[in-house]
DOTOR-655311 format. One record per residue (C-alpha): x, y, z; residue in three letters. Coordinates in steps of 0.001 Angstrom, whole numbers, plus 500000, padded with zeros to 6 digits. Layout:
<sites>
XYZALA
...
</sites>
This chain:
<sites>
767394970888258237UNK
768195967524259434UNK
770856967352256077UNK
772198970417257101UNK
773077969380260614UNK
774420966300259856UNK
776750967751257800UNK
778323970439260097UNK
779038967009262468UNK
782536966454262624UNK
783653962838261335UNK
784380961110263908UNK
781480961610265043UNK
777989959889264677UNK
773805959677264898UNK
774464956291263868UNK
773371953243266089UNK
776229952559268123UNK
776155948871266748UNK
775166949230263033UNK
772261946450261706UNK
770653945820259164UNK
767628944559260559UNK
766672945902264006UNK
764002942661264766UNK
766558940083264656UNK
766346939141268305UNK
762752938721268886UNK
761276937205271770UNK
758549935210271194UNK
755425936411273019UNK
754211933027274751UNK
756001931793278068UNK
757874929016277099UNK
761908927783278266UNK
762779928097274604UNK
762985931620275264UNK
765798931316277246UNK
767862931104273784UNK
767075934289272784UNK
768348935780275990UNK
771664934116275775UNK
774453936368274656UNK
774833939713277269UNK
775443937795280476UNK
778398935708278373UNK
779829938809276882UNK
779717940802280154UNK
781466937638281736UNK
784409937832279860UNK
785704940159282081UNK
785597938092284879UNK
788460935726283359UNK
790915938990281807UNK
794247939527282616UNK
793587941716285647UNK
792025938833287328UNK
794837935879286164UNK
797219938544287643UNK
795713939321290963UNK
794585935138291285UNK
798085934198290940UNK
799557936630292961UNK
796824935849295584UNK
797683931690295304UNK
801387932543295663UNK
801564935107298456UNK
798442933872300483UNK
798021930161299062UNK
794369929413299594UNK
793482931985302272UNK
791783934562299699UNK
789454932138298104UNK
786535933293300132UNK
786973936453298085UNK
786326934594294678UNK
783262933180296554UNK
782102936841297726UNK
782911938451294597UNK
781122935989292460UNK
777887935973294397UNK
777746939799294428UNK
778309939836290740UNK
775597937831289903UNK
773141939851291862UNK
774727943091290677UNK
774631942345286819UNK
771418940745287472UNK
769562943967288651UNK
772224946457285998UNK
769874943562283778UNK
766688944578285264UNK
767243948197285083UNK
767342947899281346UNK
764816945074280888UNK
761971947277282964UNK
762904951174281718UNK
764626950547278640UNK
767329953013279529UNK
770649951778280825UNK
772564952729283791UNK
774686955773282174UNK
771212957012280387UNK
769040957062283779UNK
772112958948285641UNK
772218961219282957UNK
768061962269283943UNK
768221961929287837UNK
771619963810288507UNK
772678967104288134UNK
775375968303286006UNK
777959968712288128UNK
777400965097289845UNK
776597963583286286UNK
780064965399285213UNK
781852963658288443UNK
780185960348287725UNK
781302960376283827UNK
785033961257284537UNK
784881958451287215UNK
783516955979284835UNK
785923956884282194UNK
788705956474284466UNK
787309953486285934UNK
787375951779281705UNK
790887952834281351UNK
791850951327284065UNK
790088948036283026UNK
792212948236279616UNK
795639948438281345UNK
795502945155282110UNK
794598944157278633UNK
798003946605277630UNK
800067944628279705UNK
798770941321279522UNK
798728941171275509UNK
802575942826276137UNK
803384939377278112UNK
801681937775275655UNK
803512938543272785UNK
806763938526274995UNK
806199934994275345UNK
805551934443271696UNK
807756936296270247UNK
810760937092272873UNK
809495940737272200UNK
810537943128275142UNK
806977944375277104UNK
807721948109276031UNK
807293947311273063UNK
804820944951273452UNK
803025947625275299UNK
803713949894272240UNK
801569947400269826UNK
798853946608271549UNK
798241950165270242UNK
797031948833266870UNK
795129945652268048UNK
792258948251267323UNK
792753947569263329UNK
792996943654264065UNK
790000943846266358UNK
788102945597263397UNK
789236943280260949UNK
787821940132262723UNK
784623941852263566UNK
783719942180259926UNK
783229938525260391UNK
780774938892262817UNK
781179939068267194UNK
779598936383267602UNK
781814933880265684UNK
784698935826267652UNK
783677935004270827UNK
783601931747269802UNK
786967931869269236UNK
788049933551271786UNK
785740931521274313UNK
787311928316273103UNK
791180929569273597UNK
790313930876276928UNK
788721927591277725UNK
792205925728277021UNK
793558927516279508UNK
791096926520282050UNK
791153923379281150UNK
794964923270281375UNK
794280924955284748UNK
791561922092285607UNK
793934919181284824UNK
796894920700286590UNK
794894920989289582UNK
794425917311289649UNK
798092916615289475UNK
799043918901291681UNK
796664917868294224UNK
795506920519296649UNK
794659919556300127UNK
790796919743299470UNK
790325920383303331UNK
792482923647302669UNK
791097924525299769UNK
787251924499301352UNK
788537926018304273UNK
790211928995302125UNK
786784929411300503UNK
784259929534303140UNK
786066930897306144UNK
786913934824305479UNK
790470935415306721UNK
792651938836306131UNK
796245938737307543UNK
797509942405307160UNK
797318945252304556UNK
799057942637301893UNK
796720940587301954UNK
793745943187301988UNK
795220944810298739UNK
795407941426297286UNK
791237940923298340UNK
790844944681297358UNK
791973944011293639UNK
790364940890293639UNK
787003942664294095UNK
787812945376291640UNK
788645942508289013UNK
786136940623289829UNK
782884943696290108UNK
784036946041287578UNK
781784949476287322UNK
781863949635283625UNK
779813946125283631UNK
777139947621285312UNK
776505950371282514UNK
777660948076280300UNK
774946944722280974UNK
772135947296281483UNK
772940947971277953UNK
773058944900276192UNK
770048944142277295UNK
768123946443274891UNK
768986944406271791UNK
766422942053272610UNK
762784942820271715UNK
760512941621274254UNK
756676941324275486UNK
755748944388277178UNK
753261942359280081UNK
754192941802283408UNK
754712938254282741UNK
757274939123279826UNK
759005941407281856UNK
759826938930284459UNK
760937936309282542UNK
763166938158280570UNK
764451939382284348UNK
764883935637285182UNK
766215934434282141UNK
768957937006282340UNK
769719936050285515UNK
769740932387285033UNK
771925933306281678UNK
774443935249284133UNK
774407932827287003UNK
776037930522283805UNK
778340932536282958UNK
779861933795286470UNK
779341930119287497UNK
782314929348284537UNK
784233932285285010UNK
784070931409289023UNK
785620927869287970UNK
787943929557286054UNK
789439931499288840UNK
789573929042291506UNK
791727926831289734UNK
794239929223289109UNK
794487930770292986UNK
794883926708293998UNK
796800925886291347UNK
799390928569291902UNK
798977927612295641UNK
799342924767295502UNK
802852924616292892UNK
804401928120294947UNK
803989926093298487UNK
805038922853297077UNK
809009921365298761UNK
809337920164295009UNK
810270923216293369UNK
813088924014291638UNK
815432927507292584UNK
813972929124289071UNK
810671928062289853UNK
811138929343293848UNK
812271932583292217UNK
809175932827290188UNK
806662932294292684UNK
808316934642294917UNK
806759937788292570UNK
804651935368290479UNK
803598937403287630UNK
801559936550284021UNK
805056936667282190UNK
806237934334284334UNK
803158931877285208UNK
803707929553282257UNK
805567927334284208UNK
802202926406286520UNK
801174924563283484UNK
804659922596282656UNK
803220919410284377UNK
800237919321281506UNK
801789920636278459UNK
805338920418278643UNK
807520922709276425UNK
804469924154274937UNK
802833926112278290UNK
804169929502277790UNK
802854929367274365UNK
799386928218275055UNK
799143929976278072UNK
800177933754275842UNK
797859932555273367UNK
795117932721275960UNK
795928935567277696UNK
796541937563274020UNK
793006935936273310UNK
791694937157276622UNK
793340940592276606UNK
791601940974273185UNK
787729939458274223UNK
787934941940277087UNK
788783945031274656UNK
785543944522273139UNK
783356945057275981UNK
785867948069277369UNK
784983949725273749UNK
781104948622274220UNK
781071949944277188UNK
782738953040276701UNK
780532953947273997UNK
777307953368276237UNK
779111955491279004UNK
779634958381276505UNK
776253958430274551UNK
774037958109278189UNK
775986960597280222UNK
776891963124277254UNK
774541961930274771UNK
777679961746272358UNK
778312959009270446UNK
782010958576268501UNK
783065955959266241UNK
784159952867267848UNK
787597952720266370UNK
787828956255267616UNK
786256955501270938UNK
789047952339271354UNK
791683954405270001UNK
791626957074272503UNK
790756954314275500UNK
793788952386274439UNK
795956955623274251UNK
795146956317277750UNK
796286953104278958UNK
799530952609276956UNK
800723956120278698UNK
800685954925282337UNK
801655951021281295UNK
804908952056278716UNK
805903954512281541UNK
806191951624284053UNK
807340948968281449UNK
810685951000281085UNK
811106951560284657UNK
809675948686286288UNK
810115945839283220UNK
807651942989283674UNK
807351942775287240UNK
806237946613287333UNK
803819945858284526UNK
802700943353287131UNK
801926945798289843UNK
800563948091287816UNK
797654945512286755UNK
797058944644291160UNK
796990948984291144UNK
794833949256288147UNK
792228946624290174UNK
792076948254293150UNK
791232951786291416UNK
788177949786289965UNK
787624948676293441UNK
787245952019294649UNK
785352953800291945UNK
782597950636292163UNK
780551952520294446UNK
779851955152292413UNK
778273953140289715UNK
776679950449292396UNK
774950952828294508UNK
772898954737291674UNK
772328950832290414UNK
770667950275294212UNK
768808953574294464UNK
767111953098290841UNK
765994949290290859UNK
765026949975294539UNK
762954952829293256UNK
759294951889292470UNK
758583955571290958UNK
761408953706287865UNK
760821950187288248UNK
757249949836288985UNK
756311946541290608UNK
759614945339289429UNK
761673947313291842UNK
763937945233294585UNK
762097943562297251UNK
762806944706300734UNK
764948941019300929UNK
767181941670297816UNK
767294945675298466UNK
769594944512301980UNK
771292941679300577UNK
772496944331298107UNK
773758946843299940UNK
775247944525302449UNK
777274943706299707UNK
778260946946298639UNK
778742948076302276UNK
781249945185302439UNK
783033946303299493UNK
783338949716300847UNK
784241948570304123UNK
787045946707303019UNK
788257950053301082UNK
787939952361303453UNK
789756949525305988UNK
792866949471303667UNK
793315953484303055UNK
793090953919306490UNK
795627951066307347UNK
798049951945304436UNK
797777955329305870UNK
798946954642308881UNK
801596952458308045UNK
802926955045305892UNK
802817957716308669UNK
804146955763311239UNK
806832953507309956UNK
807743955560306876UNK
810829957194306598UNK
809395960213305699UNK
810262963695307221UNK
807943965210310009UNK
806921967623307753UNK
805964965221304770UNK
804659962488307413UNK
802090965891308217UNK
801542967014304389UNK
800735962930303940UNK
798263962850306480UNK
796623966008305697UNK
796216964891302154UNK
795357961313302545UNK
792445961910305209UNK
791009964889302938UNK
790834962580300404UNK
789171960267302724UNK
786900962643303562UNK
785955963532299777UNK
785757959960298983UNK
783319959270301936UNK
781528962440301528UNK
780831961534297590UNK
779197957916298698UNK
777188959744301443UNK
775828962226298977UNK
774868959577296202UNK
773238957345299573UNK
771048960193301189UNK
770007961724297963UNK
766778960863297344UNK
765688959862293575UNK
764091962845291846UNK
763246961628288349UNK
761222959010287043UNK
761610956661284175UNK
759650957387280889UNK
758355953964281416UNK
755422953576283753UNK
756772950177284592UNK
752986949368284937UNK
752613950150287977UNK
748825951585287732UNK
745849948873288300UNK
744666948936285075UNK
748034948185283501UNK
748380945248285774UNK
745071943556285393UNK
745952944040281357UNK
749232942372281060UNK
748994943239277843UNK
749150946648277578UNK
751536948176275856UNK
753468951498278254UNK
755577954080276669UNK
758484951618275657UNK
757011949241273363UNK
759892946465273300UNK
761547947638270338UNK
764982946830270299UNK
767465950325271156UNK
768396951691267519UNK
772111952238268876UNK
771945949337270742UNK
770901946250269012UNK
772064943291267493UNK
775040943791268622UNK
776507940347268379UNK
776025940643264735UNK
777825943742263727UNK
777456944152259526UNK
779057946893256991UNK
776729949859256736UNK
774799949447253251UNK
773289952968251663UNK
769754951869252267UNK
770494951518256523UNK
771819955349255927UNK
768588956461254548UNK
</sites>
């Protein structure tokens, strides 16, 4: 029977593990408390963090450092702090339930909502890849003297490279790709010290919040969205499930710490990373020094043109170092679009599709939007389209962040492990911020547009009709996802009776086991006949 059915599956399809292993108990967790553990956490907070340094955020930081110098710094502060308590409970979620984020919306919606959420998701992973498009475009421009259309056009098949190097394994990859994008910020880190930022502006910048009109609040609305993407969330609750580990209360919270002390490492680089570039390119745009190309640069500072930042440190050779990170970046952060795309799919649909497939189609989807623009626009529309592409993620984050809230707040899913009453309002007082700061900029771009447009009276009325409809909608779908109350538990008791806690050792309905289509996924390896039986 089961034969039979697998055979009427179409083939691109699969029952497969969505990361294929050999050996599902590679990543064991030893069951003693011990800091030696902490090794065998490392990997999901690191992989999840390269999306904190993509092209989407080296766009939106130097557009930030050469429009605003260092007055949106406090954003990178913000941003950075609220990820690490964000990924940390998307961490938890997995760790206590052993369901990820996509899986447990998937039980406690219905379908209509679950069908909402999924397209939004989707969109929001697309959206996350344009960047990647356009930023491995510039990348090869720079290289190669190839025009971005066409760059745009070829980024189409760095599915079939991506493949290629993965049969090597992900985790010597990352290596790579960890140690390219790590020139860069080193490049970054030295040019910094040449260029000398006033440190009094630069502290100032990052602890004292400052917006000066709707340019600047787009500019701190992308830099959110690049900075808390909502595919992370279903992606890091995820990637936690690789990892086999002791089913007591004292297992459970370690692995909870560790993950967070793992993530608080990695955001703490990726943080680095992105200060340097906002005061580097504030510090070079707003220096008397410049040159009438350079002047011309800065004034619509883009990635194709932010080589010259670095021409202090390496000379003739910074707009090839600096495309070899960004092609190296563009490329780290397609992974973890694919991983997470896959995760989306298989937990909201229960649908799993091969990952060439499932990066073919996500690629596709971005190439449309970014070749359109690339003809019309060149490079500097490429260039908005990445600060437009953040701010969508911006937007859609509450509709991954609030479900995150509501289920590791929940103790009928997370047992004694749910939020404490401290964390539950530091969280959303973040997220309120983040929506705050949406819903500011709609309404002010609104406005704007409706009052010093040049638009007729009757399309100044069809605009504001439209715009505060979809307002309304937008406000109305966070309302609904806040008031509603939880409905469905988690298959794990999250022991929460007495009994369960006085035996830390008990074993509850998920026993630890790693996910079948989640683990090892740092290790990818070739199918063999004896993993299909």
């Amino acid at each position: 029977m089961t034969a039979k059915t697998s055979s009427q599956q179409p083939q691109f399809m699969t029952n497969t593990p969505l990361i294929e292993s050999s050996d599902t108990n590679q990543i064991v967790v030893p069951d003693k408390t011990s800091w030696k553990n902490f090794f065998a956490y490392l990997g999901p907070g690191f992989l999840v963090s390269i999306a904190y340094i993509d092209p989407g955020n080296f766009e939106t930081d130097l557009q930030s450092g050469a429009q605003y110098k260092y007055e949106l710094l406090w954003i990178i502060l913000v941003a950075s702090v609220a990820a690490l308590v964000i990924q940390s409970l998307a961490a938890n979620l997995g760790v206590v339930t052993g369901k990820h984020l996509a899986e447990h919306c998937k039980n406690e919606y219905e379908k209509v909502t679950n069908f909402i959420l999924w397209i939004l998701a989707e969109i929001s992973i697309v959206a996350c890849d344009i960047p990647e498009v356009i930023g491995t475009a510039f990348a090869l421009n720079m290289l190669f003297n190839i025009p971005v259309w066409i760059g745009v056009l070829l980024t189409g098949f760095s599915t079939l490279v991506l493949l290629a190097l993965q049969q090597y394994g992900v985790r010597k990859l990352e290596f790579l790709i960890a140690f390219l994008v790590l020139t860069i910020a080193v490049c970054f880190l030295i040019e910094l010290g040449i260029s000398k930022p006033v440190a009094s502006e630069v502290l100032y910048g990052l602890f004292v919040p400052q917006l000066k009109g709707s340019g600047s609040t787009g500019l701190a609305i992308s830099l959110l969205g690049a900075m808390v993407m909502p595919h992370n969330l279903f992606l890091h609750s995820a990637l936690v499930l690789s990892r086999k580990i002791p089913r007591s209360v004292s297992g459970i919270k370690e692995a909870c710490r560790f993950y967070m002390i793992e993530s608080g490492i990695a955001l703490a680089v990726a943080f680095l990373i992105n200060i340097s570039v906002i005061s580097v390119s504030g510090s070079v745009c707003s220096s008397s020094n410049l040159n009438p190309d350079d002047q011309k640069s800065c004034q619509d500072l883009d990635l194709n043109k932010a080589s010259f930042l670095l021409r202090n440190v390496l000379g003739k050779w910074s707009s090839k170092v600096f495309a070899i990170a960004l092609l190296a970046s563009g490329q780290s952060s397609t992974i973890t679009g694919t991983y997470a795309g896959q995760y989306v799919m298989q937990g909201f649909l229960e649908l799993r599709m091969k990952p060439w497939l499932r990066n073919f189609l996500t690629r596709c989807l971005a190439i449309v939007p970014s070749l359109i623009v690339a003809l019309i626009g060149g490079s500097a529309g490429a260039g908005r389209l990445i600060i437009i592409a953040s701010m969508i993620l911006s937007f859609e984050l509450p509709f991954a962040l609030i479900p995150l809230l509501k289920f590791t707040s929940s103790e009928t899913k997370m047992g004694s492990h749910a939020n404490s009453k401290t964390i539950s309002a530091i969280t959303w007082i973040i997220g309120s911020l983040i929506m705050g700061i949406n819903i500011y900029f709609l309404v002010d771009h609104l406005i704007s547009v409706l009052v010093h447009g040049d638009l007729a009276l009757v399309a100044k009325i069809f605009c504001g009709v439209l715009g505060f409809s979809g307002m309304l909608i937008y406000l109305a779908g966070i309302g609904y996802l806040v008031v509603r109350k939880n409905k469905e538990s988690s298959h794990l008791l999250a022991l929460t009776t007495p009994e369960s806690r006085e035996m830390e050792r008990t074993v509850s309905a998920y026993d630890g086991q790693p996910r079948q289509d989640i683990v090892n996924m740092q290790l990818p390896q070739r199918r063999t006949s004896n993993d299909a039986n």
